[in-house]
C-alpha positions in Angstrom: 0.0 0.0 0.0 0.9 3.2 -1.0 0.1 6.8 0.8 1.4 9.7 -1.0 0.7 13.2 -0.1 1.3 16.1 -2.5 1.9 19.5 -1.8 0.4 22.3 -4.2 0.9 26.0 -4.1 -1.2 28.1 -6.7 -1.0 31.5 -8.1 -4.1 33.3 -6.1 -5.9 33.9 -9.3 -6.3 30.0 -10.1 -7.5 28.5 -7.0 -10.8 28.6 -8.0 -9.9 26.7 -11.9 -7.9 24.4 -9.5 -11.3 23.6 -7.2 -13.0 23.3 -10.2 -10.9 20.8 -12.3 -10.5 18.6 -8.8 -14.1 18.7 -8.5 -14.3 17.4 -12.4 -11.9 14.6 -12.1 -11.5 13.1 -8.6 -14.3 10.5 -9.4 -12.2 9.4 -12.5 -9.2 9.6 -10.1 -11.0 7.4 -7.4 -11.8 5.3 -10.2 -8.6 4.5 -11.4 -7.3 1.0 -11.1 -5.5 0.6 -7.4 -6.8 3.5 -5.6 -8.5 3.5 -2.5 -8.5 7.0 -1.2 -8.4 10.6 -2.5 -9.1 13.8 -0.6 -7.9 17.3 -1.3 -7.1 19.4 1.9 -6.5 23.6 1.7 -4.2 24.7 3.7 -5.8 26.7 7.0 -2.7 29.2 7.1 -2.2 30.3 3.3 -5.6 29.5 1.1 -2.8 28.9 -1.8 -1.8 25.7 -0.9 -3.5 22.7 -1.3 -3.0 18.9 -0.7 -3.8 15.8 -2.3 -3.7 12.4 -0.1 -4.1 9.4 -1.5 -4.0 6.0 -1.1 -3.1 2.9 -3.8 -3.1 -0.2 -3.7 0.4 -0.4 -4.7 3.6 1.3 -6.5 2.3 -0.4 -9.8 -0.9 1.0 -9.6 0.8 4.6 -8.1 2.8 4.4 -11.5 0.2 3.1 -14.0 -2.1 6.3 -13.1 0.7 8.7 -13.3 1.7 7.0 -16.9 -1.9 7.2 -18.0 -3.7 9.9 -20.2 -5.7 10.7 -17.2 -2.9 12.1 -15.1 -1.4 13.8 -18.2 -3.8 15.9 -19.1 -4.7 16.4 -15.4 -1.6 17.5 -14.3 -0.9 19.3 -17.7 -3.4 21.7 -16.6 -2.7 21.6 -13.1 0.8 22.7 -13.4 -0.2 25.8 -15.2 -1.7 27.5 -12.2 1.0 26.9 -10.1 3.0 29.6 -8.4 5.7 27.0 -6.9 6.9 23.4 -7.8 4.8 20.7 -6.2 5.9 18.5 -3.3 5.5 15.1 -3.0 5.9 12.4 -0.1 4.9 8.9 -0.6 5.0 5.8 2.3 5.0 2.2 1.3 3.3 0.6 4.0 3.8 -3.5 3.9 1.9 -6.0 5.4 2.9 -9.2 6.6 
């Protein structure tokens, strides 16, 4: 299992395109083969930064999403509102 949390900083003027494209693909995103959890988190401190956690089933499944047409054109249009470079931390959890 996989939990990797992204951190997102947007130019002011696009956090409201940003709400609106998560809004439009996060059931696609839920979806997708392998993952279990999405939520989107705003920062209480600076209303420009956002984070994604999610959950996957496992690394495959982490990397099938972020090689499919899906993420690409998500993130394609993501990237354009940011004001910074986005953060990411991911945890393999294994079970025994």
């Amino acid at each position: 299992m996989i939990k990797r949390l992204v951190k997102l900083t947007f130019k002011e003027e696009h956090i409201a395109s940003f709400r609106q494209l998560f809004t439009q693909k996060k059931t696609k995103i839920r979806d997708f083969q392998g993952c279990l959890h999405l939520e989107l988190w705003q920062c209480t401190s600076d209303p420009c930064v956002f984070f994604t956690f999610s959950i996957w089933d496992s690394e495959n499944d982490l990397n099938n999403y972020r090689d499919s047409d899906l993420f690409r054109e998500t993130w394609q249009t993501t990237k354009a509102f940011f004001a910074v470079k986005a953060e990411a931390w991911s945890v393999q959890e294994q079970f025994s």
